[in-house]
C-alpha positions as a printed NumPy array, in Angstrom:
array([[ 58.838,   8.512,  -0.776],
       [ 56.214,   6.281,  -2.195],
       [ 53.47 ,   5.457,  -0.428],
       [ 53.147,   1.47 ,  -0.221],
       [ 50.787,  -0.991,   1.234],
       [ 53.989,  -2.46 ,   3.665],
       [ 54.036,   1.018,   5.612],
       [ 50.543,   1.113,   6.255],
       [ 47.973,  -1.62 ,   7.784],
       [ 45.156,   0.647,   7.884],
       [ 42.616,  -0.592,   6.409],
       [ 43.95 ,  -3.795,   5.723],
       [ 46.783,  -5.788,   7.576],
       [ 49.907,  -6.33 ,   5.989],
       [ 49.923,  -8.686,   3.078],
       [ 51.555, -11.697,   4.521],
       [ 49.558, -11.819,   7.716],
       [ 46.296, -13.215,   5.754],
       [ 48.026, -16.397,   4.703],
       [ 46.553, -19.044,   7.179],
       [ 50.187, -20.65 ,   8.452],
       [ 51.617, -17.091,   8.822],
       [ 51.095, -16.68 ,  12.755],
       [ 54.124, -18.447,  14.183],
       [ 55.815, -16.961,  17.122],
       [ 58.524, -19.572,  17.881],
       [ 62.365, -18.544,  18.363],
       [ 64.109, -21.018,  15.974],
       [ 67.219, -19.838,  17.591],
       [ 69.527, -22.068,  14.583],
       [ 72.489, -20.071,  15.061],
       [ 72.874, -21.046,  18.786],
       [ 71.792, -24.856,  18.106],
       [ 74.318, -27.93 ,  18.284],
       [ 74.272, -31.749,  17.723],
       [ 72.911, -31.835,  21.108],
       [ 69.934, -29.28 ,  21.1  ],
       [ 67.086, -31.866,  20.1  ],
       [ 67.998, -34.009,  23.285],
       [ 68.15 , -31.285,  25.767],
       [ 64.499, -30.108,  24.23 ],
       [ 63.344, -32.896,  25.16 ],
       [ 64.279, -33.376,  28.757],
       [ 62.7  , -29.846,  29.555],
       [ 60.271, -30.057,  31.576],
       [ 56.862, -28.433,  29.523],
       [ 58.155, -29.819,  26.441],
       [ 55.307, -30.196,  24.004],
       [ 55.629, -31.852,  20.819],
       [ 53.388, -32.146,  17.605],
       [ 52.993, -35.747,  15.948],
       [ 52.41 , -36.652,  12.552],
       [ 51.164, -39.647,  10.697],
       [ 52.082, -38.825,   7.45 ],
       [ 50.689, -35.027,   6.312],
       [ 48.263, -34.953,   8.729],
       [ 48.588, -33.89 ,  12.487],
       [ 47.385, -36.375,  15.205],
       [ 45.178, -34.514,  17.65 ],
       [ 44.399, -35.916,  21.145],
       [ 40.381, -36.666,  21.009],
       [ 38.419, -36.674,  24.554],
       [ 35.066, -36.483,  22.761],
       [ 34.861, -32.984,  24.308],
       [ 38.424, -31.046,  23.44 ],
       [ 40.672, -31.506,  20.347],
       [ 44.298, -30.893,  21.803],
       [ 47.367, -31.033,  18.83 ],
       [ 50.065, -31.102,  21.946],
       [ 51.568, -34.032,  23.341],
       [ 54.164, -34.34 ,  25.862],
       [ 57.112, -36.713,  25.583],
       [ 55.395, -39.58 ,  27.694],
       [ 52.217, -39.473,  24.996],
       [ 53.726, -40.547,  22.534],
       [ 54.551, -44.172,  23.156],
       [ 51.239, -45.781,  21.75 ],
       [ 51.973, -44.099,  18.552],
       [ 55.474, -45.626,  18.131],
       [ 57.5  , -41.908,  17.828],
       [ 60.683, -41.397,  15.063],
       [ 62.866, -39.667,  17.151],
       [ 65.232, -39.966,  14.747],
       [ 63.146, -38.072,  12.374],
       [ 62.243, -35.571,  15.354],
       [ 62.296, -31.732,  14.275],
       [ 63.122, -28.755,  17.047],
       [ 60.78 , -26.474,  15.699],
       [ 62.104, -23.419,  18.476],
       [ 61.186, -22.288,  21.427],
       [ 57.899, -20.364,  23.155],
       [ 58.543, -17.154,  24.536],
       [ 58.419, -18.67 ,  27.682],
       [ 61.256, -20.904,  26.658],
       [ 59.208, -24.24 ,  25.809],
       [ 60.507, -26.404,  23.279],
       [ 58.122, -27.412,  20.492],
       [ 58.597, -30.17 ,  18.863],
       [ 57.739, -32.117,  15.534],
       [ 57.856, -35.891,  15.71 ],
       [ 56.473, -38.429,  12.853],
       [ 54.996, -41.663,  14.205],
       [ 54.503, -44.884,  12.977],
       [ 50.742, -45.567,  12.94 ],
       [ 48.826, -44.965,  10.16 ],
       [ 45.914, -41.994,  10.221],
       [ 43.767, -45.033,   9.842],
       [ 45.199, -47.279,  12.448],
       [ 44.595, -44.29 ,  15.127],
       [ 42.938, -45.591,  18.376],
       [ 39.421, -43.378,  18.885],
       [ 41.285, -41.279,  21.21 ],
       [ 43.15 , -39.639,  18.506],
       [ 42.348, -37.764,  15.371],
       [ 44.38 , -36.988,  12.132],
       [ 43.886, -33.656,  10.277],
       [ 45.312, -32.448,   7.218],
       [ 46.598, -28.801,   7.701],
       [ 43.226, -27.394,   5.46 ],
       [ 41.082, -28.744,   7.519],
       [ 42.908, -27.371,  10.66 ],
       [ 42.374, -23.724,   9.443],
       [ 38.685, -24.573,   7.446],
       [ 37.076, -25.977,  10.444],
       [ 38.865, -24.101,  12.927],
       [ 40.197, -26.817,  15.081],
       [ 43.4  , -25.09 ,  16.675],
       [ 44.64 , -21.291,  16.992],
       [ 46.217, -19.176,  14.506],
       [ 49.657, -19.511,  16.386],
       [ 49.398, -23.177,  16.395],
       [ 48.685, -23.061,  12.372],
       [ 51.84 , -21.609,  11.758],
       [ 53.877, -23.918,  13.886],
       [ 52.067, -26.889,  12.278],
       [ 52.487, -25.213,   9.054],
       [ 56.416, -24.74 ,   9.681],
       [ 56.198, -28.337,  11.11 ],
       [ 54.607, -30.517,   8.068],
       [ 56.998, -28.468,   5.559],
       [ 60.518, -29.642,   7.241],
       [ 59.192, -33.032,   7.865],
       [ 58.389, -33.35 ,   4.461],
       [ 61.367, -31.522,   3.099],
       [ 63.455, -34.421,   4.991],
       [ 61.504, -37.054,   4.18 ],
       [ 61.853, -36.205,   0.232],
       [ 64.915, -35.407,   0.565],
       [ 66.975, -38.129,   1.521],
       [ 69.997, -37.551,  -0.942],
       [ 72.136, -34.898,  -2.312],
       [ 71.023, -34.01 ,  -5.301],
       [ 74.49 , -33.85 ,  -6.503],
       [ 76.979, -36.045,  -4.835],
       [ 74.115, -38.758,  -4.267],
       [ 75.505, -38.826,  -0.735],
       [ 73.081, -39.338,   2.334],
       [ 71.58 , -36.133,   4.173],
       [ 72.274, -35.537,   7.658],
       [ 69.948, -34.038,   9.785],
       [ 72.192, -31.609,  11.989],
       [ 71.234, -29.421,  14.866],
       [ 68.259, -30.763,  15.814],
       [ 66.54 , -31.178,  12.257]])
């Protein structure tokens, strides 16, 4: 047998794990997901949800802690898309996470809130490695729905099905 970098991490960790957005831990679960998963998500109790004004992640501001989760209730100042709401998976611990775009502006924040592009997140440190990757996995199917409004070949609308 050959000897390969993927059957070794000594010295160096496995290839993959020194991307930046390569430390999510969430169960996506899809293949037990129906039309209803999204709203039962977010009834659960410990629900926590990650809001974005356009690319860049809105970050509760206190002066002292940065904090990138929101519970359902948080939300209303920054006029949530529900519609447009992504079940990202679930914590071990069973927690739904969330994705949710929202209607203000980065520049129309009130101070308590801060928008971050997904660089910045990992260049200045602002949130965990986990939390990266979830933000990461985030940002791409928000914007993979948002540009994608149409079949490509039947013109036809896209649905967003089992909870996004």
């Amino acid at each position: 047998m050959k000897n390969s970098i993927f059957l070794n991490r000594a010295p160096h960790l496995e290839p993959s794990e020194l991307t930046a957005f390569s430390g999510n831990k969430l169960d996506r679960d899809s293949e037990h997901r129906d039309e209803t998963s999204l709203e039962k998500a977010l009834k659960v109790e410990g629900t926590h949800i990650l809001a974005f004004s356009g690319t860049q992640l809105v970050l509760k501001h206190d002066g002292q802690v940065l904090d990138p989760l929101f519970a359902p209730y948080e939300l209303a100042d920054l006029q949530p898309n529900f519609d447009d709401a992504i079940l990202l998976g679930h914590q071990v611990s069973g927690e739904p996470r969330l994705a949710v775009p929202v209607n203000v502006e980065p520049e129309a924040l009130a101070a308590q809130y801060k928008p971050a592009d997904p660089r910045a997140l990992f260049r200045d440190a602002l949130i965990g490695d986990e939390l990266l990757g979830e933000v990461a996995q985030a940002l791409s199917l928000l914007r993979w729905n948002a540009d994608n409004r149409f079949c490509g070949r039947c013109g036809g609308a896209m649905e967003t099905l089992i909870g996004g």
